[in-house]
Every structure is written in C-alpha cells, then in structure tokens.
Phi, psi and omega in degrees: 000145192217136207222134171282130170237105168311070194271173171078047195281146130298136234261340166271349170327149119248187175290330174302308209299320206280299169286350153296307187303340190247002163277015179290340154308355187119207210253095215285128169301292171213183200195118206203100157307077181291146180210147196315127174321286183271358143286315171107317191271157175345112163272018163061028155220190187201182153231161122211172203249118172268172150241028167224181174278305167323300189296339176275297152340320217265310226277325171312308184300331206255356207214305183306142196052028193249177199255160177190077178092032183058003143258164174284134160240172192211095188272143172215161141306116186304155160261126158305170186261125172267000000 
C-alpha cells in the first residue's frame, strides 16, 4: 500500500471530488480530505492510498504541480509523523 500526501487543495475539495481526480491512476484505496477540528473546514491538504506502488509512482508523476480547482497541488510520499 502506498499512501500521498495532497498539499494546496482547494479549500472546498471533497473526499469524493479528491479520489476521482487521482483515480485515474490505478485504484484508489481511500481518499481523505483533512479538515479542521472545531470547524469542520478544510485545511487544505489530504492523502491518498494505491494499493501499489507503481500506481502512486504514476500518480505523483501525473499530478504534482498540476491544477485542481484552480489551484496548483503538491503530490509526494506522505511521511510518517515523528
């Protein structure tokens, strides 16, 4: 499993809208839009999850720095948290 980390979201992203735009890529596991505790809105990043590598690889190449909802995003491998 190989899991993305999505910066620059347009602040209105959902989690649907966010695995469609990256399932064009192989098979999106999950797809997750974060968002603020006591608001409820958007912080304006996400993940998402392949269940390859390959397919994550394809997705980065195909998508970082590409427009989404009238912004630029920024696809990477998410990092663990230390």
């Amino acid at each position: 499993m190989a899991k993305l980390f999505i910066g620059g979201l347009p602040f209105s992203t959902t989690d649907d809208e966010l695995a469609e735009a990256f399932s064009q890529f192989g098979n999106v596991k999950s797809a997750k839009v974060i968002t603020d505790r006591e608001t409820g809105k958007s912080r304006g990043f996400g993940f998402v999850e392949y269940e390859s590598d390959e397919e994550a690889k394809a997705a980065i190449e195909g998508q970082d720095n590409k427009e989404l909802g009238g912004r630029t995003i920024h696809v990477s491998e998410a990092r663990e948290r230390q």
